[in-house]
Every structure is written in structure tokens, then in C-alpha cells.
N, C-alpha and C positions, 0 to 999 in steps of 0.2 A: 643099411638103415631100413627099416622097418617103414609099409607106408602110412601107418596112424604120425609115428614122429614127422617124415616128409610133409606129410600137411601140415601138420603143425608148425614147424620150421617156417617152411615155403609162406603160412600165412603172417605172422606175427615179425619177419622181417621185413617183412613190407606192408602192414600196420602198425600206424602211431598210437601201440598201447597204453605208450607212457600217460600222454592225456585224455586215455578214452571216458576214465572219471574225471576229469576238471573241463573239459572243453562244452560239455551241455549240460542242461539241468535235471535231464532224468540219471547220465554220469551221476551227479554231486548226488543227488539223492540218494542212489543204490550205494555212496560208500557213504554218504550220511549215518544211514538204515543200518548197513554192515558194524560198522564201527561203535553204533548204539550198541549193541548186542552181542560184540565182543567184548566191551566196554561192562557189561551185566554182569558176564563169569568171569572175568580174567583180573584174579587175585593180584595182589601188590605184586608180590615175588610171583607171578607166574612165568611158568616158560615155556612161549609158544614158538610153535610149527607152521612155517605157512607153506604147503606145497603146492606148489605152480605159481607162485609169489609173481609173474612177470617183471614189470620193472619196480618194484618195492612200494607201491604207494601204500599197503597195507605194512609190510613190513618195515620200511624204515620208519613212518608216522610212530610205530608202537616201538620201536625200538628210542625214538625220541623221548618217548611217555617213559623210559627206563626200563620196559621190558627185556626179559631175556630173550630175544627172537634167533631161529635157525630160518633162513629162506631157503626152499627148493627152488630152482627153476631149469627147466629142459631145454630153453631156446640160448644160444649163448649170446646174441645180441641182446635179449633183455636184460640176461644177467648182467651184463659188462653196463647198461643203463642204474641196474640195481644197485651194484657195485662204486659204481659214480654216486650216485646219490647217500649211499649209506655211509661216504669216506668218514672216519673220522668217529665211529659209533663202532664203541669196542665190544658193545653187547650185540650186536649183529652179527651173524655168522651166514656164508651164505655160499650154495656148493653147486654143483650141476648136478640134476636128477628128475628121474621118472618118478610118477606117481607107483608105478607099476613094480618098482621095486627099492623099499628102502630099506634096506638090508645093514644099508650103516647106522640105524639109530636101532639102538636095543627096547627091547621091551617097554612100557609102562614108562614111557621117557619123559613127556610131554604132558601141562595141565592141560592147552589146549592147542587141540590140531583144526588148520584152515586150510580146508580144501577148495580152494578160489578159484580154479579153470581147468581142473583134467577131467573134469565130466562132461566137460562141452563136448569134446574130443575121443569119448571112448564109447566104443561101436557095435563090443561085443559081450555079452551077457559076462561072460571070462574074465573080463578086461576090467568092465564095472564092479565084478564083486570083490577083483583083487585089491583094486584102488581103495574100496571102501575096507577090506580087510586087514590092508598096510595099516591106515591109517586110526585103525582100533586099535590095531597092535600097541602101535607103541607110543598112545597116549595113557596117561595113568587110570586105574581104576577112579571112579567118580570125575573123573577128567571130562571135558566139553569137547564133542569136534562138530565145526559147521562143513558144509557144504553148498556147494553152490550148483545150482544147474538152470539150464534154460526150459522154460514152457515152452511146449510142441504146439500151442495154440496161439501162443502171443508170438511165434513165430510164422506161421500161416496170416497171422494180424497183416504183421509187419512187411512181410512179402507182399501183403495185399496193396499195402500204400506205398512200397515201393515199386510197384507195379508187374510184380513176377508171381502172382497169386499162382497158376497152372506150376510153376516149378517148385514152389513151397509144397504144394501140395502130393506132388510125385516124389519130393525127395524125404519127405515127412510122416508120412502114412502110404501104408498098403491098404487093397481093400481085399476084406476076407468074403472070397466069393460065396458066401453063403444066403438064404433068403434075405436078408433085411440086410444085407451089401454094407456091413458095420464098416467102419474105418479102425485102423488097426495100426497105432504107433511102432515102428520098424526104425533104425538104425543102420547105416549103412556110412560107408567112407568117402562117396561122393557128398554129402551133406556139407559136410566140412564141420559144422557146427551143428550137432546131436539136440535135439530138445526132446523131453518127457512129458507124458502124462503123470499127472501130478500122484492118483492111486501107483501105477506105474512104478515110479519111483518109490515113494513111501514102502513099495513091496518088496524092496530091494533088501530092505532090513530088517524083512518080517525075521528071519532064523538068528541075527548079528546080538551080541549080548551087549546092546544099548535099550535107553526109554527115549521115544523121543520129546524133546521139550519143546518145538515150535516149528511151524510152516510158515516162513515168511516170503511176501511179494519183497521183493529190493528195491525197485523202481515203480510199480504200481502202472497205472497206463499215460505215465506223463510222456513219455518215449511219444506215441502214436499220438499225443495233443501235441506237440513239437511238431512232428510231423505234417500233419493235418494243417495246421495253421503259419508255419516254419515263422515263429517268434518263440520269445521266452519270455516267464512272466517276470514282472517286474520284483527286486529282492524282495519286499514286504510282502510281494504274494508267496512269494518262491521259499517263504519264512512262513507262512500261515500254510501253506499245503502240505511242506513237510511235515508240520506240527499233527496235521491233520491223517497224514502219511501215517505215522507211524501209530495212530491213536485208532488204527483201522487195520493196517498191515498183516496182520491174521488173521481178518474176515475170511472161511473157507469160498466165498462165493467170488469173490476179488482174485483170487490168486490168480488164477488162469490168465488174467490180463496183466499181470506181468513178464516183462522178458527175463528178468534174474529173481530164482528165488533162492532165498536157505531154507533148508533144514538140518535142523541143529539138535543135537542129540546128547547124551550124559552115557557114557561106558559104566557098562556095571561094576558091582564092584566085585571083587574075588568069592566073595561070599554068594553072592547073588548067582554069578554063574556056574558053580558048582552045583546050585539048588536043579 
């Protein structure tokens, strides 16, 4: 066993993923936000992909809506969570698998592919492009795929108020000894959980034969108001923020203060990448 999967493994059996969306309110928000916007492209008859599905909150909710849903998931406790939850939903299909290699779904398969948590997790420039390469593969031309990853700033945030600021920092950024001593986003498998700079990422797909259609914050900075204050606001606020949430969520100057963002992209079409 590889030690990118060992960590992954090792973490996610011993976190309750299943409610890490329903139990706060920056959770409900990011699948709020997510589900908006899957919600935007995913046609009546669509048939979506969700790889790194964990315990199904995206995938079974949309297989409810009637969707065609395939779930990947790597960790077999969540699956066997997933699995339980989905009993009973004959359009849900759902299999153990790496992001890194999806070799069982054929080409151009998929309207729209969700890539929900193998970014958190992948360490090396190699590993990132294959993910994101699988993942064009075998969604259809004019097809949607999102992705999810964390901000390497709103993770330094976050560490700050949970009081490990020096270890965020060492495990987050190198500094490039050069004169102005820049800091320098790095990836490594001690991290546990990778975050990106936001250009960074976005560069990932400067060469990939997609456009992209949006940079979204998922959670915004209510995660570190929870924190800061440790209450929630009351539902009618909690109902006026989101609203607010989402009517802002692609401010470029906001993003960074998110812990989950998407970027969500459109596969060209056969024509287009021929040109």
C-alpha cells in the first residue's frame, strides 16, 4: 500500500465524515454552495461521477433527485457508510477506486464529473495532473467537471486559531531563499491535507482541453467566525448569509478565505481540441 492511500485510510477511519457537512454551519454551507452549482449544469438525464464520494452525502442526495450517479470511493469504511445509505436506489452505483486510476469507465462517459476530495491528498505535481487527466477523460465533450481543493491560506488561517500557527506554516510553505525570502507553496505527505495557492492551482490546467467557468469559495470565512466566537448563528441568519454567500462567492478577492473552493470547468469539445 502506497503511503498517499495509508494516510488517507489511516485518516478518514477515524473521522466522522459522514457529518462533517451537517454537524456546523460553514459544513451546510460548502454543500449548500456545491449543490447550487451542480444543480446549474446537471441536466435532467444527466449521468454523474462523483470520485472520492466518501460516505455519499453528494452522491446519494442526487441519486434521490433521480440522477444517474456512479460513486467512487477509496477508503472502504466510507464506502460500506455510502453503501448503507444508498440501499434501495437502483440508479446509484458505487465501486472502490482511486482517483489516480479509472481505467473502468471508458472515455467521454460522464455529463458531469465531481471531484470532491482527492485533491486534498495528492502531493505530487504527477499525481495532480493524472487526477485531473482521468477525470477529463471520461467525461463527455461539453461535459462539466468540478473540483474541490483547499486554500493553502485559509489553512495557515485556520491553524492560526487553532493554535498551531508555526506548524501550518512549516508544513504549508517553503521559503525560497532568494532576496525577498518569497514563500513558496510546496506539498508534501506529512501535511496530511495539501492546500493550493489559488493562481497555483488555476495552472494546473493552463495545457488540459477545458474553459474554465468559475472559482468558487464553498464555505466563505464562516468556518473561522465559528471558531473565533464558537456559536452559530441563528437559522434566519444562517438563511440571510448564505443568500449573501452565494451572491458574492466569486469575488476574486474573498476566495483565499475560504477553506473549500471549486473550480469548475466545461471539457471541450472534439472540435475544439483538434483546433
Amino acid at each position: 500500500m502506497s503511503q498517499r492511500i495509508e494516510i488517507i485510510r489511516s485518516v478518514y477511519e477515524s473521522y466522522d465524515e459522514d457529518r462533517r457537512l451537517v454537524k456546523s454551519q460553514h459544513g451546510r454551507l460548502e454543500y449548500l454552495t456545491t449543490m447550487h452549482y451542480i444543480h446549474r449544469y446537471a441536466g435532467e438525464n444527466a449521468k454523474i461521477i462523483e470520485i472520492g464520494a466518501g460516505t455519499g452525502r453528494y452522491s446519494v442526495a442526487l441519486a434521490k433527485e433521480g440522477f444517474d450517479v456512479t460513486a467512487i470511493e477509496l477508503v472502504q469504511h466510507n464506502l460500506e457508510i455510502l453503501r448503507e445509505h444508498g440501499k434501495g436506489l437502483d440508479n446509484l452505483k458505487s465501486f472502490r477506486g482511486d482517483a489516480l486510476d479509472l481505467a473502468a469507465f471508458g472515455d467521454n462517459s460522464f455529463d458531469v464529473t465531481l471531484v470532491f476530495g482527492p485533491m486534498y491528498h495528492l502531493y505530487s505535481s504527477d499525481d495532480q495532473h493524472k487526477a485531473i487527466d482521468e477525470a477529463i477523460r471520461i467525461t463527455r465533450p461539453g461535459g462539466i467537471i468540478m473540483f474541490a481543493f483547499l486554500s493553502v491560506y485559509a489553512i495557515i488561517l485556520s491553524n492560526y486559531l487553532y493554535g498551531d500557527l508555526r506548524g501550518g506554516l512549516l508544513h504549508n510553505f517553503d521559503i525560497d531563499r532568494d532576496p525577498d525570502r518569497r514563500y513558496i507553496v510546496k506539498h508534501t505527505e506529512d501535511q496530511i491535507f495539501t492546500g493550493f495557492d489559488i493562481a497555483e492551482f488555476e495552472g494546473l490546467f493552463a495545457h488540459k482541453p477545458v474553459s474554465q467557468l468559475h472559482l468558487v469559495a464553498a464555505d466563505s470565512s464562516l468556518e473561522f467566525g465559528e471558531l473565533l466566537t464558537s456559536r452559530e448563528l441563528e437559522e434566519s441568519s444562517f438563511a440571510a448569509y448564505a443568500d449573501y454567500h452565494l451572491a458574492t462567492c466569486e469575488i476574486r478577492e474573498l476566495l483565499g478565505n475560504s477553506g473549500h473552493l471549486l473550480y469548475i470547468c466545461r471539457k471541450e469539445s472534439e472540435q475544439n481540441e483538434e483546433v
